[in-house]
Structure formats: C-alpha cells, structure tokens
Phi, psi and omega in degrees: 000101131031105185282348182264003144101029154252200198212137192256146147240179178200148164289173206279337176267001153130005194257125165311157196274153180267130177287129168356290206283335186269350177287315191280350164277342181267336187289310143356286177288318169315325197278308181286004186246312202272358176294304175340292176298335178286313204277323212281324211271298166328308174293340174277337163188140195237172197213153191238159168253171198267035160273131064231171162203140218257087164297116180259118192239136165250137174022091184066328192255131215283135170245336203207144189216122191221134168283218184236142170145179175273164222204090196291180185178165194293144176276193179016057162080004178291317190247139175231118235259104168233136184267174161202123152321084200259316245235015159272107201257087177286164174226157181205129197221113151243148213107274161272206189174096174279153197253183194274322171291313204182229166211158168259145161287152131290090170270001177282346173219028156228017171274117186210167175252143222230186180263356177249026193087006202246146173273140185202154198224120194228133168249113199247137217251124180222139167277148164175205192186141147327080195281322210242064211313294209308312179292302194310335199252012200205350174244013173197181184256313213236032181342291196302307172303335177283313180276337164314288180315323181295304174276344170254009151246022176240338176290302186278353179298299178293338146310329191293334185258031195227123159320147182260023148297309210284330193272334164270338221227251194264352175305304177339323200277331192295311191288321178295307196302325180299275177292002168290322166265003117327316179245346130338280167329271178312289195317308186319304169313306188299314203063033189242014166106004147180162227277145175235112201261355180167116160253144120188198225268124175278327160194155152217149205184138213302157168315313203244158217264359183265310162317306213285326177319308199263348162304323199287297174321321209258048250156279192325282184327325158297320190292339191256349171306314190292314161298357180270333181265323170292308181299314174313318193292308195300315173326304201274328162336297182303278181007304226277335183274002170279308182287348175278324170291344153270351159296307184308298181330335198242284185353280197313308168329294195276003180264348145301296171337308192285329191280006189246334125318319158290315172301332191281322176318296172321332191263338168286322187275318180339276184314313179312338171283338186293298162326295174303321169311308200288319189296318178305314184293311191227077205269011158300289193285335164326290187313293213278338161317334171271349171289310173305354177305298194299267213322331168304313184293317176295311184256073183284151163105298228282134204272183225178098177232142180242147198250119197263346174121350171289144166287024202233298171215135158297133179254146152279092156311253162214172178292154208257355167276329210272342171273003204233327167082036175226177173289147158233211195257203212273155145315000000 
C-alpha cells in the first residue's frame, strides 16, 4: 500500500501485465486478415465446364467471354461472373407438357386452322440452343418466352396456309421444314442469342374421334395402294428378264433373216453377172437357153419341136429337157 492510501501490483517478473482487450484486438485483427485472404482467394476465381461459357462483367459492363477451365477475376464484386449453358440441347414442347405419368395435352396451343378450314390439333417438339451468352443474358429479358411465342405464330401461320390432308398425312415434313426456316430467318433479326436446332411435328390429329376414324381409313388405303405397286414393280422385276431375253431372241432371229437375205441378194447378182458375162460372149444361145428355161418351167413335161420350114414334113429336133439340161418326160 501506498502512503497516499492506494495499492500497486506488480507480476512476479518485475512486468506489467498486457491487458485482456488488447490481446482479443489483436486476435481480431488476425482473424479478419486471413477471412480477408480466403475471401479474396475466393472471390478471384471460378471455374466453367465445358457445356458452359462464362460472361465476365467489371463493375456491370461486359468485358469478357472465358471458355472452360479455371479462371481469374477481380475480388469483392469489381468483376462479375454469369455462367450459360451454351453447349445444351434445350426444348420446347407446344401442344403438350411432358409429366412424371405420361404428358398432358395444351389444347389452347394445339388447336389451329388449317387452310382449307378445318380444326386439326398438331404437337410440335422444338430443339435450340445458346448461340450468343452476351445477347442471351442482355439483349432481351425473357429470350425463351420470346422464341416460344415466336414458333407458335409461325407454326399456325404455315398451318393456316396448309390442307388439313397435308398436316395430317404425307405434309408434315414440308410445314417443319416451312416453319423452321421462318423463324431461323426472324431469330437472326431478334438477336437474342439463340439458335433453333431442329422442329417437328410431334403428333397430329383431327378434334374429334370420327374424323380421326376416317383419316384412319384413308391412310389404310393409301398403305394397301403402296402395297399394290410394290408388288406390281416385284412382278415386272421378275417379268422383265424373261421379255428381255425374248426380245435379244427375236433381235438375233431377224438380224439372221436380214444377213440371209442379203446373201441370197449377193448370190442373185452374183449369178446375173455370171449370166450376163456368157450373154455378152454368145448372146444368140443366152436368149435362146433362158428361153427354153422359161418355158420348162412354165410348161413341164413338155416336148420341144421345131419346124424347120419345110411343106413336106415336120422334123424332131430334140426334148426340150435335153436343151435345156433338166429331166421331163419320155420321148
């Protein structure tokens, strides 16, 4: 004690003691320096897989598009990180809505009017994808709600201008193709960051079960006409090497016929030059040897007598096969 009446301590090694708060401010400042180093080492980098692709914003404004892999950035919110599926094959189903049971129909987006006035109710299956992350996440609010809205007015523009033979039947293929390239064409305009990989018609079918009956009929009928032609076709398949192999047959017939005619032709001039020659030499005994020809031929049988000119008598030359050098009859 003090002679002014307080009282002194002192530790035991001859040192003040460190007061309590200042030990727990320095443990503090420790504790807040290294959440400091974690958040920051957090806050620094992220990392994308490769379906993604990462839009990098500094204090709001886009600076950066990063692929997959890991990735620095700025700490405590100066840069800012939005992932997007780009490399993700999204869907749109109108008409329906598939469920854990089965799917329910939308007939409020699957009723449409066809061009020739008729109700048909067609469910159409739509594909697309993340062309642009910057457009998709900034140039509109509602992208998706936007190419929905986008295909079910271009799906009823080309139904409405389609037969309802055509939308139901052998058609389908023309209106996806129709509509697909319709709304290619506009997302290109819109800019909104994506792509439309791929419409159709998931079913279609008249309102009513009488209707659908007689689609059904005409449908059989088509189907058993494609079988009638296909057998007709397998027939002439069998058919045709048989009528080809008697057709070469008759070819080959008459292109003998014609060279057997020509040779016999060759063998007529032949002789007639053969003829003509001996008629040039002796042309008196030609005349009279083709006469006596004709006349055998004309007259068989027949004797061959010459009148030498005398009133006295008639002379017997000879038979006239014997001039002539073929057989008749007897003297």
């Amino acid at each position: 004690m003090e002679e002014n009446g307080t009282y002194r301590y002192s530790a035991g090694n001859g040192e003040n003691p460190t007061p309590q708060w200042k030990k727990a401010g320095r443990l503090a400042v420790i504790v807040i320096a290294a959440l400091l180093v974690l958040l920051t080492v957090f806050t620094s980098f992220y990392t994308v897989d490769d379906k993604q692709q990462a839009v990098v914003t500094t204090f709001g404004k886009v600076t950066d598009v990063t692929d997959a892999g890991l990735h620095f950035k700025l700490p405590f919110g100066i840069q800012q990180v939005q992932k997007v599926d780009v490399n993700v094959y999204q869907k749109i189903e109108l008409g329906y809505a598939t469920t854990q049971s089965g799917y329910a129909t939308k007939t409020n987006e699957s009723t449409m009017i066809t061009g020739d006035y008729n109700i048909v109710n067609v469910d159409f299956f739509v594909e697309y994808k993340i062309s642009d992350p910057v457009q998709y996440l900034y140039s509109s609010n509602k992208p998706e709600q936007i190419l929905r809205n986008l295909i079910q007015s271009q799906v009823r523009n080309v139904v409405g201008s389609t037969s309802v033979d055509a939308v139901l039947t052998d058609g389908k293929e023309n209106v996806q193709m129709q509509v697909k390239d319709l709304v290619a064409q506009i997302l290109q305009e819109y800019n909104i960051g994506l792509t439309l990989v791929d419409v159709r018609i998931q079913d279609s079918e008249p309102p009513t079960q009488d209707v659908i009956e007689a689609f059904k009929a005409v449908e059989t009928a088509k189907q058993k006409a494609e079988t009638v032609v296909n057998d007709a076709k397998a027939y002439q398949n069998a058919q045709l090497p048989d009528a080809q192999a008697q057709a070469d047959k008759l070819l080959q017939n008459a292109e003998y016929l014609k060279q057997k005619r020509v040779n016999e032709a060759l063998e007529q001039v032949a002789m007639f030059n053969a003829m003509y020659a001996e008629y040039a030499r002796n042309p008196q005994i030609t005349k009279s040897r083709m006469y006596y020809e004709a006349i055998s031929q004309i007259l068989p049988g027949v004797k061959l007598y010459v009148n030498t000119g005398s009133s006295s008598d008639v002379n017997m030359l000879l038979p006239l096969e014997q001039l002539a050098g073929v057989q008749g009859g007897a003297n």
